[in-house]
PDBQT receptor file of N, H, CA, C and O in Angstrom, charges set to zero:
ATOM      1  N   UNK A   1     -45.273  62.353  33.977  1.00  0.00    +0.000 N 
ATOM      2  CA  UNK A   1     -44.119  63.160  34.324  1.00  0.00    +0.000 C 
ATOM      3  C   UNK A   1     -43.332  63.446  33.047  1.00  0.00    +0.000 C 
ATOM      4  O   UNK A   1     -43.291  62.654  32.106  1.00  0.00    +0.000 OA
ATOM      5  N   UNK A   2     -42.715  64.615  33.072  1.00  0.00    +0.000 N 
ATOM      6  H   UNK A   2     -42.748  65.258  33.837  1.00  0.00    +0.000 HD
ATOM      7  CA  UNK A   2     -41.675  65.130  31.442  1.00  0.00    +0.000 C 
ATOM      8  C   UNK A   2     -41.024  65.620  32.071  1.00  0.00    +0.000 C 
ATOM      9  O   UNK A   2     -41.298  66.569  32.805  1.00  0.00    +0.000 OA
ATOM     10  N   UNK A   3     -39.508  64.837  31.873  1.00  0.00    +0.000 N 
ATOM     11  H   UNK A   3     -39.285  64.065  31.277  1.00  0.00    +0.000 HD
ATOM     12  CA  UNK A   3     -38.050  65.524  32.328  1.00  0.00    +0.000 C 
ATOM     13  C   UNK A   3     -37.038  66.641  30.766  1.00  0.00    +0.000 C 
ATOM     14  O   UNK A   3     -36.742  66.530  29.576  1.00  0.00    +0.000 OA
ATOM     15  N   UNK A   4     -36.896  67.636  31.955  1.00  0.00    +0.000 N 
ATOM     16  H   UNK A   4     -37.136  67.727  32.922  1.00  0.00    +0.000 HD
ATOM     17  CA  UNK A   4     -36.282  68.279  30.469  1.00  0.00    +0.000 C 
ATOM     18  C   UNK A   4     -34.650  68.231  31.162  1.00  0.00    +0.000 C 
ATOM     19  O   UNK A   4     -34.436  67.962  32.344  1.00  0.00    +0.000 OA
ATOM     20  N   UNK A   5     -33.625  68.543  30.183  1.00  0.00    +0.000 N 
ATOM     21  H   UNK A   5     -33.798  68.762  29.222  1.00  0.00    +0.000 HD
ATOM     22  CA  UNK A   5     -32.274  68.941  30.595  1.00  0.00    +0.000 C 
ATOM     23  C   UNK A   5     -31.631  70.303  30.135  1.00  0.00    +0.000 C 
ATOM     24  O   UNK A   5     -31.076  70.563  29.068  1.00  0.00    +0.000 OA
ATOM     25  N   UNK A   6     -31.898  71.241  31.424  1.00  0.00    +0.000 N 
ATOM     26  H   UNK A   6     -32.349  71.030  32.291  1.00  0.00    +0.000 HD
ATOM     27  CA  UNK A   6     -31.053  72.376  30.701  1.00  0.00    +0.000 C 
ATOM     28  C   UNK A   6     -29.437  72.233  30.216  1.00  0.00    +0.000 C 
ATOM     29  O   UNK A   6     -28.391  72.171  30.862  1.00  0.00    +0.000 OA
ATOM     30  N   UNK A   7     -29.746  72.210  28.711  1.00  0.00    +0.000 N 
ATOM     31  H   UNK A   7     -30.595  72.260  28.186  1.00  0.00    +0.000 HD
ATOM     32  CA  UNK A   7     -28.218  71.756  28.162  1.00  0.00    +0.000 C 
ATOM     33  C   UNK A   7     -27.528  73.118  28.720  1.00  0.00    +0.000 C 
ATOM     34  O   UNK A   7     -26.380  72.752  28.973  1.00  0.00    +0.000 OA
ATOM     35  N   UNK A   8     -27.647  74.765  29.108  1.00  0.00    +0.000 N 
ATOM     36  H   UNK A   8     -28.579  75.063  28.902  1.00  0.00    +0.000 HD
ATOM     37  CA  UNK A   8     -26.614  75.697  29.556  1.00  0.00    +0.000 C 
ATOM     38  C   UNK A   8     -26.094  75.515  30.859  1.00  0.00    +0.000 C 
ATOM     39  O   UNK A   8     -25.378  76.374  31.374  1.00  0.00    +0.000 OA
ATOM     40  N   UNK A   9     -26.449  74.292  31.522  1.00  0.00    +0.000 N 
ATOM     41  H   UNK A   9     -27.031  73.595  31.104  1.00  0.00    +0.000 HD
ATOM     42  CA  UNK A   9     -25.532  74.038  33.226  1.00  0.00    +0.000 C 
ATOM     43  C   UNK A   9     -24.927  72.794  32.719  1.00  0.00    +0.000 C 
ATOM     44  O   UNK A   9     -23.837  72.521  33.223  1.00  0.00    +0.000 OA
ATOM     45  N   UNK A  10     -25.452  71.865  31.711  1.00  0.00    +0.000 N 
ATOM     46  H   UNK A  10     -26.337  72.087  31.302  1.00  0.00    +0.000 HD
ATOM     47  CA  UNK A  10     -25.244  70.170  31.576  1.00  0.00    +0.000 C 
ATOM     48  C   UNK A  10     -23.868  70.510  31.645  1.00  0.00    +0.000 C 
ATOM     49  O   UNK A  10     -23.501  71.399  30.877  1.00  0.00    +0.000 OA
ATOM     50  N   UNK A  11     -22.743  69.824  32.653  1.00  0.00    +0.000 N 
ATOM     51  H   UNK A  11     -23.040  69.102  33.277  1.00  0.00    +0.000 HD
ATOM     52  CA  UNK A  11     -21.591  69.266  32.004  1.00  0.00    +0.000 C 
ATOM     53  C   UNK A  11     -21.104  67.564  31.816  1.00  0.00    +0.000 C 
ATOM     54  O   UNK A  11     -19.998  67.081  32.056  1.00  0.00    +0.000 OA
ATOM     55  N   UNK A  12     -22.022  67.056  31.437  1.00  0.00    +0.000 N 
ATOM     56  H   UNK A  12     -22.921  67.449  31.242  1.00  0.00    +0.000 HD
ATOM     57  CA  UNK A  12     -21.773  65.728  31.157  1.00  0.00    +0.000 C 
ATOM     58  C   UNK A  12     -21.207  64.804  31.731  1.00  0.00    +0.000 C 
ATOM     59  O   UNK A  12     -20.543  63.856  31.314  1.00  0.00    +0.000 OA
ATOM     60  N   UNK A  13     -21.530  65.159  32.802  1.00  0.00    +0.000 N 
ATOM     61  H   UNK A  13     -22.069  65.929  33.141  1.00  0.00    +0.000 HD
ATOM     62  CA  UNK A  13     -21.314  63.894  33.935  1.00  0.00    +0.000 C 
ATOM     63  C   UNK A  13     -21.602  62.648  33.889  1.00  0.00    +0.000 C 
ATOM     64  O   UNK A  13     -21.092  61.793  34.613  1.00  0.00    +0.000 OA
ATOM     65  N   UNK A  14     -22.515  62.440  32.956  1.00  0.00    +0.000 N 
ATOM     66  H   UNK A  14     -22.929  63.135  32.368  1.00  0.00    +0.000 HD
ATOM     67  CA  UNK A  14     -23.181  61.352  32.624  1.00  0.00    +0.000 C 
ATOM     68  C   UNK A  14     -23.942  60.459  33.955  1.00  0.00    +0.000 C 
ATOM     69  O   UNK A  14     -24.143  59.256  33.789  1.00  0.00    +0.000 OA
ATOM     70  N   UNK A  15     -24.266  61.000  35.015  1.00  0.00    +0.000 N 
ATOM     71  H   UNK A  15     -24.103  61.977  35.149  1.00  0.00    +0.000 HD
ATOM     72  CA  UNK A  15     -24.715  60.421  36.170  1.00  0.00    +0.000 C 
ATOM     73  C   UNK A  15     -25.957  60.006  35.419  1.00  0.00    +0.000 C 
ATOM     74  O   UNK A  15     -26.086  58.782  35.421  1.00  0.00    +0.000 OA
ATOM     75  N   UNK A  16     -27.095  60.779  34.653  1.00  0.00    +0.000 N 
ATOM     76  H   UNK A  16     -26.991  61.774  34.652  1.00  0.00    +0.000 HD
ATOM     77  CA  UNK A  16     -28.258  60.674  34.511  1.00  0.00    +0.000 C 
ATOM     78  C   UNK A  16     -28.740  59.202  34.265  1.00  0.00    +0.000 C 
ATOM     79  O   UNK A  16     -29.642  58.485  34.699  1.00  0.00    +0.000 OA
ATOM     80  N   UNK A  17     -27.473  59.064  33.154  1.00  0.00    +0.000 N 
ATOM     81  H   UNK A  17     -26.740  59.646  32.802  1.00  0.00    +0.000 HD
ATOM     82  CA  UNK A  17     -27.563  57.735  32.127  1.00  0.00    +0.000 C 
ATOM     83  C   UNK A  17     -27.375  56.384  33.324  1.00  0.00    +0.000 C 
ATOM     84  O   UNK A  17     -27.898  55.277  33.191  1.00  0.00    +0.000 OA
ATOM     85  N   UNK A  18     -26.784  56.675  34.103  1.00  0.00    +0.000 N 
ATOM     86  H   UNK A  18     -26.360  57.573  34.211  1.00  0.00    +0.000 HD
ATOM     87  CA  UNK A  18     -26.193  55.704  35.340  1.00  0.00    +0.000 C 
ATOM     88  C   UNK A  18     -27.813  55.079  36.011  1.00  0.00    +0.000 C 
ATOM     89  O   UNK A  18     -28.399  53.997  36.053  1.00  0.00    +0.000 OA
ATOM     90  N   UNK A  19     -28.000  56.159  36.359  1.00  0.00    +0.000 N 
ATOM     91  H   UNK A  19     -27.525  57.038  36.325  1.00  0.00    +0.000 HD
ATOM     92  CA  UNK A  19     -29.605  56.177  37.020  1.00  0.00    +0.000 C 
ATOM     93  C   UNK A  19     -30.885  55.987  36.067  1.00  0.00    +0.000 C 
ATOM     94  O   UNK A  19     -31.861  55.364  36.487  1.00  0.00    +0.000 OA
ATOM     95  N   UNK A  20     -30.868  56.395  35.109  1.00  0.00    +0.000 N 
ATOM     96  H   UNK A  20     -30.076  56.901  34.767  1.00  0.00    +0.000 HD
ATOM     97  CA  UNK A  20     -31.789  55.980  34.401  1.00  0.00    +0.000 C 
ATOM     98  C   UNK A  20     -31.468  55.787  32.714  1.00  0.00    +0.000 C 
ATOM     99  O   UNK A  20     -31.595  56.607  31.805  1.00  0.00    +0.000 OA
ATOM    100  N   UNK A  21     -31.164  54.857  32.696  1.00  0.00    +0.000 N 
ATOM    101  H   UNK A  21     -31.061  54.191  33.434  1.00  0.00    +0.000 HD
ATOM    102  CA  UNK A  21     -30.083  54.275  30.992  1.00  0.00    +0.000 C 
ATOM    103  C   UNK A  21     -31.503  54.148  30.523  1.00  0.00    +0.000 C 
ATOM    104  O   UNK A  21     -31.525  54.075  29.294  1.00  0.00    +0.000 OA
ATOM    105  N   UNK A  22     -32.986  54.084  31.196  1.00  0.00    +0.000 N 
ATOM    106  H   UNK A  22     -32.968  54.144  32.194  1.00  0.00    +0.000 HD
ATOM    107  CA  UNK A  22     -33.707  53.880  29.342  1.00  0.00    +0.000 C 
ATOM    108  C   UNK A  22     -34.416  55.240  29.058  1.00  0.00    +0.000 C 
ATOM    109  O   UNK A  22     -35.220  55.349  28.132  1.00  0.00    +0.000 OA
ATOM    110  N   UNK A  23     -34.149  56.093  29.742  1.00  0.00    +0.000 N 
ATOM    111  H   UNK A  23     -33.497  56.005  30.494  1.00  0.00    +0.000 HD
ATOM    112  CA  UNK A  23     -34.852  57.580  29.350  1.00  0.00    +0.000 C 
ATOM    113  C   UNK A  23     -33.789  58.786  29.076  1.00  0.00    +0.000 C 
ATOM    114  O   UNK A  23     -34.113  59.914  28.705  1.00  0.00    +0.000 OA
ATOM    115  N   UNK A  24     -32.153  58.234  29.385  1.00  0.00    +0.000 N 
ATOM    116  H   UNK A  24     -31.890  57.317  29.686  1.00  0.00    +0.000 HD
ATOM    117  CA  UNK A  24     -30.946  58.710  29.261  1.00  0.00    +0.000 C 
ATOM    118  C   UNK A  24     -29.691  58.156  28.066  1.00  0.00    +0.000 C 
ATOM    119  O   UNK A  24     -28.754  57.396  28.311  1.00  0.00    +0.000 OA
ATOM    120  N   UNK A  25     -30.029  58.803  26.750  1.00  0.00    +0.000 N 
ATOM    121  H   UNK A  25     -30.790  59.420  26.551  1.00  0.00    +0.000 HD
ATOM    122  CA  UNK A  25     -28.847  58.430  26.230  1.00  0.00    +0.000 C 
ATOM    123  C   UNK A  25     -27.688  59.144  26.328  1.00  0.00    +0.000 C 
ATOM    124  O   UNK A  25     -27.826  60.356  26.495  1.00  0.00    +0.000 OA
ATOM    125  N   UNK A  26     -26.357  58.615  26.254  1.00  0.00    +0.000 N 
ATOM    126  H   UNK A  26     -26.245  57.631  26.119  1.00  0.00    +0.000 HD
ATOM    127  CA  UNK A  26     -25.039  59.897  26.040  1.00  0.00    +0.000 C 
ATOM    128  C   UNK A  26     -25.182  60.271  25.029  1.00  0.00    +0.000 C 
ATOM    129  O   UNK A  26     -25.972  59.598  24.367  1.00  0.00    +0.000 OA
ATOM    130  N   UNK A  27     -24.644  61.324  24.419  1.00  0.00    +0.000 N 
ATOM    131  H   UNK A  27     -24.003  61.871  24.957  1.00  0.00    +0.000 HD
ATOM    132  CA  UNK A  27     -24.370  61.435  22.874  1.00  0.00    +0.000 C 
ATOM    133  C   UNK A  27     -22.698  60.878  23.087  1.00  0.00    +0.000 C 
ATOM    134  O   UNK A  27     -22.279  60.289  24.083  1.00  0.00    +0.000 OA
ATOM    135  N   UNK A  28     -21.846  61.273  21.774  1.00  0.00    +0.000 N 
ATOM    136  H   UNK A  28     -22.186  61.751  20.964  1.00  0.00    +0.000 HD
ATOM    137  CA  UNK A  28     -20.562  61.114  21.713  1.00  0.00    +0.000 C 
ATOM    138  C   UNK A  28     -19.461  61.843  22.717  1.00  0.00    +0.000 C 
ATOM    139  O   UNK A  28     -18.388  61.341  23.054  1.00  0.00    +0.000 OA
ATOM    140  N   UNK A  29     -19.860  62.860  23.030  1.00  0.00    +0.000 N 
ATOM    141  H   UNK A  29     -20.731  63.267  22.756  1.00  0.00    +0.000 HD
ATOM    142  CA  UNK A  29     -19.357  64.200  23.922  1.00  0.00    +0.000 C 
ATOM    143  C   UNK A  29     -19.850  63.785  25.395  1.00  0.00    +0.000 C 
ATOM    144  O   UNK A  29     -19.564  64.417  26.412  1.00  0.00    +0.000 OA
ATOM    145  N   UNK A  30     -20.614  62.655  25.349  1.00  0.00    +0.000 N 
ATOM    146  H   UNK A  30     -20.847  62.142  24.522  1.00  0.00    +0.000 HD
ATOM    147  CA  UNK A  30     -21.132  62.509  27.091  1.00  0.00    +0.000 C 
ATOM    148  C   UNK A  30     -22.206  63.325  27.640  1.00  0.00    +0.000 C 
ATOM    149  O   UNK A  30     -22.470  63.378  28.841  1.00  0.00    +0.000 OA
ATOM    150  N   UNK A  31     -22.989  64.139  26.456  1.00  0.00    +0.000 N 
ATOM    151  H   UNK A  31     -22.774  64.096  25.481  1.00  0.00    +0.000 HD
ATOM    152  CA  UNK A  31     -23.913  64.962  26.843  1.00  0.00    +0.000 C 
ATOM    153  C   UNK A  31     -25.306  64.195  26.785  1.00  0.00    +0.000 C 
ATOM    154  O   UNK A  31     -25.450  63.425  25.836  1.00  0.00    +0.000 OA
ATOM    155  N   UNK A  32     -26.259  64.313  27.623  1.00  0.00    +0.000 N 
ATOM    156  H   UNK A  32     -26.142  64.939  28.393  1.00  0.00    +0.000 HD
ATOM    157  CA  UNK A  32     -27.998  63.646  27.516  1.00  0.00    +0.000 C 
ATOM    158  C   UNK A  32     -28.413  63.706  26.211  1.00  0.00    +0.000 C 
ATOM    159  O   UNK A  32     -28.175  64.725  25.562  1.00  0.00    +0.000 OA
ATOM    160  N   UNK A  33     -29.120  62.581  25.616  1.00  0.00    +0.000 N 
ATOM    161  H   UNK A  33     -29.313  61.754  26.143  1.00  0.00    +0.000 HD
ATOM    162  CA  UNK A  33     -29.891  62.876  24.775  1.00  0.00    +0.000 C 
ATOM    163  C   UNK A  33     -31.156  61.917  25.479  1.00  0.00    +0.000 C 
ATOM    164  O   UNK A  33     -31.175  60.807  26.011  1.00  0.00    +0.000 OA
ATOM    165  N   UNK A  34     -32.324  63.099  25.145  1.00  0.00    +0.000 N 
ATOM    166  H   UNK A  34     -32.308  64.001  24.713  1.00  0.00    +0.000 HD
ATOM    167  CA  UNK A  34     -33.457  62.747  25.692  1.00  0.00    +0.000 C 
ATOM    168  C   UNK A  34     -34.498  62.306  24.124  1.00  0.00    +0.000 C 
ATOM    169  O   UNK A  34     -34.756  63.130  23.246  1.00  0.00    +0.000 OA
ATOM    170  N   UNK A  35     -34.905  60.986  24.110  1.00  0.00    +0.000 N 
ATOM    171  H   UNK A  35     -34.695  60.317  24.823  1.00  0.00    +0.000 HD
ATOM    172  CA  UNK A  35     -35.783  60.446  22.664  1.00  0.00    +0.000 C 
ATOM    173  C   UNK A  35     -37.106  60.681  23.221  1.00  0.00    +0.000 C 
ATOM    174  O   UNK A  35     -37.849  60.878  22.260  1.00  0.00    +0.000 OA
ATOM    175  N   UNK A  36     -37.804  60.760  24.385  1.00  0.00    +0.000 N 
ATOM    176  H   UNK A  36     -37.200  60.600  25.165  1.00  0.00    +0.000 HD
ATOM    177  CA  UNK A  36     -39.142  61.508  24.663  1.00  0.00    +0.000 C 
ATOM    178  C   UNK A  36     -38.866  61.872  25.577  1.00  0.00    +0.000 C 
ATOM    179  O   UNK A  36     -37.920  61.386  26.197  1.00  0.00    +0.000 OA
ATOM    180  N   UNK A  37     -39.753  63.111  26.130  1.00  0.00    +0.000 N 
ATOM    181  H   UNK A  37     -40.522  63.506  25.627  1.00  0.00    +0.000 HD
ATOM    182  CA  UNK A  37     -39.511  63.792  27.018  1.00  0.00    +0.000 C 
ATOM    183  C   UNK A  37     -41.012  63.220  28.269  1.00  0.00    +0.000 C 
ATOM    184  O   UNK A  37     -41.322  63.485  29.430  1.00  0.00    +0.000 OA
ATOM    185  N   UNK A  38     -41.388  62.625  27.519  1.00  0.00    +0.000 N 
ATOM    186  H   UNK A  38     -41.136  62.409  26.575  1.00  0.00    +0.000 HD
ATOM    187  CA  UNK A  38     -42.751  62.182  28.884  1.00  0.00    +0.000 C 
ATOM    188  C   UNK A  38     -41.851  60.895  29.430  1.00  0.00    +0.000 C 
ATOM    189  O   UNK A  38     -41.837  59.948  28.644  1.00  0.00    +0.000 OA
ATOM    190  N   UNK A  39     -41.398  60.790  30.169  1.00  0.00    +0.000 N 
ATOM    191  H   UNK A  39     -41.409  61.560  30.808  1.00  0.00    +0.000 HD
ATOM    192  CA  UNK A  39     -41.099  59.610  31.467  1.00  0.00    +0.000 C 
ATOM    193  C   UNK A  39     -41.796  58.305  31.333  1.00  0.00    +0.000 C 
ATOM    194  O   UNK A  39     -42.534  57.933  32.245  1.00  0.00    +0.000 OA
ATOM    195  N   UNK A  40     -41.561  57.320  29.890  1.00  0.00    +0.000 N 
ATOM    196  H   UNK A  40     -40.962  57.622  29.148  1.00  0.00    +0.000 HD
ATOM    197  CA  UNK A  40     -42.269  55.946  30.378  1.00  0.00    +0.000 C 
ATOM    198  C   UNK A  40     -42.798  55.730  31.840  1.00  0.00    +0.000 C 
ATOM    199  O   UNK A  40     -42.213  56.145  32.841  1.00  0.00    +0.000 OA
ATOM    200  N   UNK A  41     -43.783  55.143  31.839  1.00  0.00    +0.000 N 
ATOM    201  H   UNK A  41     -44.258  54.806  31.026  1.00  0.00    +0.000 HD
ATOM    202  CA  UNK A  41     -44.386  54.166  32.997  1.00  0.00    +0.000 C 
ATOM    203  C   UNK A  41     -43.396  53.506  33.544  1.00  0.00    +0.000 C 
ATOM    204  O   UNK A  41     -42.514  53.066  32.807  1.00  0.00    +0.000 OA
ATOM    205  N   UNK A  42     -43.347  53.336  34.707  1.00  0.00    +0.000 N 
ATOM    206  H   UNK A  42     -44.064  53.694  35.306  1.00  0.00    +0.000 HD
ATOM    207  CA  UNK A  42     -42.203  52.754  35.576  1.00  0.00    +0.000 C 
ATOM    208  C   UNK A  42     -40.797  53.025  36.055  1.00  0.00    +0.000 C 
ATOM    209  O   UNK A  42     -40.052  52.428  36.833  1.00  0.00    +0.000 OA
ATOM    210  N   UNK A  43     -40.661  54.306  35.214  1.00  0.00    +0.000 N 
ATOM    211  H   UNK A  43     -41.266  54.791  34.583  1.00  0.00    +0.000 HD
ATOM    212  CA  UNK A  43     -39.132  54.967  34.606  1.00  0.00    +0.000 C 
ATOM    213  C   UNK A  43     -39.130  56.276  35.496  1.00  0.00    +0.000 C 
ATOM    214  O   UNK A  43     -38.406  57.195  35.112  1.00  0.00    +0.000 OA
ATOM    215  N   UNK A  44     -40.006  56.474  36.852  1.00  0.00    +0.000 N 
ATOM    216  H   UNK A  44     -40.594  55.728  37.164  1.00  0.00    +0.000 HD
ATOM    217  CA  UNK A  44     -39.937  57.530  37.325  1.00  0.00    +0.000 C 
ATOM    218  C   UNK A  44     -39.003  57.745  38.309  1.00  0.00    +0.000 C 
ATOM    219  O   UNK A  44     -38.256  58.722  38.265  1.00  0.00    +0.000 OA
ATOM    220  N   UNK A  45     -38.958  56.687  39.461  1.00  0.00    +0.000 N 
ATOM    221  H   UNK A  45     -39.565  55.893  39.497  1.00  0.00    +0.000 HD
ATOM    222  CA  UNK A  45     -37.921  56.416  40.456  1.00  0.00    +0.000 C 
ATOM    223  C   UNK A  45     -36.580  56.672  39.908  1.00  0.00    +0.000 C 
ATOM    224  O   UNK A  45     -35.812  57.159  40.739  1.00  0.00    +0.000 OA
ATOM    225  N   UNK A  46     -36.029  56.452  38.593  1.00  0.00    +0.000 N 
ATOM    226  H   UNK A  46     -36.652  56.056  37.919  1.00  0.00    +0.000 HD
ATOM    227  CA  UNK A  46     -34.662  56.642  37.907  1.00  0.00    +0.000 C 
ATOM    228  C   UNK A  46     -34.774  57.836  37.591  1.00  0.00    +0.000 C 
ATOM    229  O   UNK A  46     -33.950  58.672  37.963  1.00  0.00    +0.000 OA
ATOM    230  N   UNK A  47     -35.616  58.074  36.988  1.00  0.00    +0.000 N 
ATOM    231  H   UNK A  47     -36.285  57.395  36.685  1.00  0.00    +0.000 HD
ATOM    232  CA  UNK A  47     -35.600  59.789  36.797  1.00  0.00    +0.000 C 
ATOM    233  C   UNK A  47     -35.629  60.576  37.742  1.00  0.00    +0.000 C 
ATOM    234  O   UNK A  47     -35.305  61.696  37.349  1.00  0.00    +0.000 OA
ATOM    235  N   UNK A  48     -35.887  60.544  38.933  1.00  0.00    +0.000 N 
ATOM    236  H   UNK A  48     -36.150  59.634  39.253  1.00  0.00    +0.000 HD
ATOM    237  CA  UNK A  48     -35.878  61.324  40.278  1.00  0.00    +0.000 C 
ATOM    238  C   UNK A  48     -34.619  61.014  40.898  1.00  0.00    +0.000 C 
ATOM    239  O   UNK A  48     -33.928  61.848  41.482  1.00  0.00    +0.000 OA
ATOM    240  N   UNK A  49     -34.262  59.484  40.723  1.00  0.00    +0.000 N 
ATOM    241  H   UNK A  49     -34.823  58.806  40.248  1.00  0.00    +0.000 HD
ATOM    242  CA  UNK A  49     -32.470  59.704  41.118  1.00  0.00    +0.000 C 
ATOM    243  C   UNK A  49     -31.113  60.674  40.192  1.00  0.00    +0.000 C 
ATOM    244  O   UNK A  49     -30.014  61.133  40.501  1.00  0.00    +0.000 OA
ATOM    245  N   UNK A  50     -31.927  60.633  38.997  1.00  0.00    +0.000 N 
ATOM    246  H   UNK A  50     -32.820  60.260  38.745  1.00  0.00    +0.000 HD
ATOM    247  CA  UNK A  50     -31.085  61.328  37.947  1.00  0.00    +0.000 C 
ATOM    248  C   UNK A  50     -30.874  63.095  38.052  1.00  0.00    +0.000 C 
ATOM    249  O   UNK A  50     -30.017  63.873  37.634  1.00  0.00    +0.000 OA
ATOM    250  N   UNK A  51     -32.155  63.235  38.848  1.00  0.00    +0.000 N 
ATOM    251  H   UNK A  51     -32.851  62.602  39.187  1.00  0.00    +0.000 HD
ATOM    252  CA  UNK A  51     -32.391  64.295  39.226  1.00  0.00    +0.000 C 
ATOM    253  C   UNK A  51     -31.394  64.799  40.411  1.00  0.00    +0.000 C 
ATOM    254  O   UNK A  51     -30.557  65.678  40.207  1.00  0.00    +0.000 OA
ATOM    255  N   UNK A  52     -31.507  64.378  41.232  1.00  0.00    +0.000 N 
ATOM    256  H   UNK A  52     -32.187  63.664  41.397  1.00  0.00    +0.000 HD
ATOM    257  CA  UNK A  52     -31.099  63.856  42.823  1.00  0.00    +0.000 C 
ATOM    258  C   UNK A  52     -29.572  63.922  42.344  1.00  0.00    +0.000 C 
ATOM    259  O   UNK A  52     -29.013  64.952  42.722  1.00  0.00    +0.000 OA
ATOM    260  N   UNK A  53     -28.835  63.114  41.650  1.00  0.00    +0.000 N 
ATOM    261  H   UNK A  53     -29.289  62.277  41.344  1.00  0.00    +0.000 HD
ATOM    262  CA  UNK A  53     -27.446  62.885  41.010  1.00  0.00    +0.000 C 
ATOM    263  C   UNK A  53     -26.462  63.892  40.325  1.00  0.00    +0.000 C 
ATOM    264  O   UNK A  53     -25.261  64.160  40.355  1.00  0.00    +0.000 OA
ATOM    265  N   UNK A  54     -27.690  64.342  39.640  1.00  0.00    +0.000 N 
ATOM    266  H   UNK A  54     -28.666  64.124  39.615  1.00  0.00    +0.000 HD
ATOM    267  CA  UNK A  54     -27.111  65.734  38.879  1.00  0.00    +0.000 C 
ATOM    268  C   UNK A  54     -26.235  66.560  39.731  1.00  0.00    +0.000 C 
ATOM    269  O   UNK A  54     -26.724  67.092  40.728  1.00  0.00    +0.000 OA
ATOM    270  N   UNK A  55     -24.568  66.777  39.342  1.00  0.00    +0.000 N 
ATOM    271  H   UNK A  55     -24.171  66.345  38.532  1.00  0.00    +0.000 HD
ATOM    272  CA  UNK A  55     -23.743  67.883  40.573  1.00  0.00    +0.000 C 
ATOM    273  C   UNK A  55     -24.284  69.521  39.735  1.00  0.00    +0.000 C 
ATOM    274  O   UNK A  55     -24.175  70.603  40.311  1.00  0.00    +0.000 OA
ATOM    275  N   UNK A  56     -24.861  69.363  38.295  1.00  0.00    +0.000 N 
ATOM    276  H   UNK A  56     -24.950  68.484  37.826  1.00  0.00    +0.000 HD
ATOM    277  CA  UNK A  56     -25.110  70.469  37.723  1.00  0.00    +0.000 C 
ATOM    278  C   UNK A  56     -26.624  70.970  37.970  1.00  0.00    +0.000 C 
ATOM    279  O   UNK A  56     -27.081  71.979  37.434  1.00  0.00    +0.000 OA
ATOM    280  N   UNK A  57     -27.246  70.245  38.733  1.00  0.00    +0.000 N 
ATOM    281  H   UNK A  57     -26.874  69.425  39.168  1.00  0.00    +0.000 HD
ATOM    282  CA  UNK A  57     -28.872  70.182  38.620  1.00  0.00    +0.000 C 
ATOM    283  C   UNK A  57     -29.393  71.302  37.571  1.00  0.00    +0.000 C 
ATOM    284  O   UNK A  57     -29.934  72.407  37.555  1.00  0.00    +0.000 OA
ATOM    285  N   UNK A  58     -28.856  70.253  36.657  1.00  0.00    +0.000 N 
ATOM    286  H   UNK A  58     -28.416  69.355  36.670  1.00  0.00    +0.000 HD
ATOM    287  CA  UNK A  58     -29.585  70.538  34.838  1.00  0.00    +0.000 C 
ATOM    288  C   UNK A  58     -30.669  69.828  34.841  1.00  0.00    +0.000 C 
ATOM    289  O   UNK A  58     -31.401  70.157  33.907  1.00  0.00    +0.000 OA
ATOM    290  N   UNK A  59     -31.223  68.735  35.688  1.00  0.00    +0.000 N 
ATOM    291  H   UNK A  59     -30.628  68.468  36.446  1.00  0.00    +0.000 HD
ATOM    292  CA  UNK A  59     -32.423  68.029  35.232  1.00  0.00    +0.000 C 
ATOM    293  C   UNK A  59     -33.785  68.406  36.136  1.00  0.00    +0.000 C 
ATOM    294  O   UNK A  59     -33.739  68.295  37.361  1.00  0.00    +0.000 OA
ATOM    295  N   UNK A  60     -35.062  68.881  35.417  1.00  0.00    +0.000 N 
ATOM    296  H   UNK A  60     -35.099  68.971  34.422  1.00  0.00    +0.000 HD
ATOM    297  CA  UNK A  60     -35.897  68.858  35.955  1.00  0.00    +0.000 C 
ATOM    298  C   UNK A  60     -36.932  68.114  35.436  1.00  0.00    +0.000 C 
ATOM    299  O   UNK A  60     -36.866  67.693  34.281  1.00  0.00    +0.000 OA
ATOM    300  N   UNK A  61     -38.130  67.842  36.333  1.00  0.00    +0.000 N 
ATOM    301  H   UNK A  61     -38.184  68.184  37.271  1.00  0.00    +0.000 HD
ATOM    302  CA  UNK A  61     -39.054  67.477  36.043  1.00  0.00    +0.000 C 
ATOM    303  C   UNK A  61     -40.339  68.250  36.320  1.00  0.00    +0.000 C 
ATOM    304  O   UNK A  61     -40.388  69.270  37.007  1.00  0.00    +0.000 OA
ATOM    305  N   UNK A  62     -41.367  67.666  35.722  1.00  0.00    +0.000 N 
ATOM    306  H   UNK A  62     -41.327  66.837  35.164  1.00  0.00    +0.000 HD
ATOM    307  CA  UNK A  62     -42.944  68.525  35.566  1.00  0.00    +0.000 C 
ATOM    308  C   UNK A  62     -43.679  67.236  35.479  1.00  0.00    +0.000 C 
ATOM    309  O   UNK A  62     -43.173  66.242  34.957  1.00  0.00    +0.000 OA
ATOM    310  N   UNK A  63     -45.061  67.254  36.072  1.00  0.00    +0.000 N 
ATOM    311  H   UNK A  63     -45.472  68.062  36.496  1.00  0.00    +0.000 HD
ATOM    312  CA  UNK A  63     -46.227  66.612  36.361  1.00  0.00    +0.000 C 
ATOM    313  C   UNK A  63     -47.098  66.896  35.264  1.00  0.00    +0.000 C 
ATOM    314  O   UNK A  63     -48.241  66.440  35.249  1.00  0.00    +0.000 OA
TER     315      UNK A  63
């Protein structure tokens, strides 16, 4: 799975990071920073809540 974040809806809600803190960093501004975009092993269930969480649904995912 590879989650991307459209940064032109993101408003930094920071829900993502809530739901999934090891595939979700903040930056300083509270915006996602994503360090790979393929979804560690085990890290999918958080990423589908992060998804799910989003009030901007900036986050998608791909198979």
């Amino acid at each position: 799975m590879r989650v991307d974040v459209d940064m032109t809806k993101c408003q930094a809600y920071g829900l993502c990071a809530e739901e999934a803190p090891e595939v979700f960093e903040l930056d300083e501004w509270g915006y996602p920073v994503i360090a790979d975009h393929d979804v560690p092993e085990g890290q999918g269930p958080g990423v589908l809540r992060a998804v799910a969480a989003c009030p901007a649904q900036a986050i998608k995912t791909t198979d």
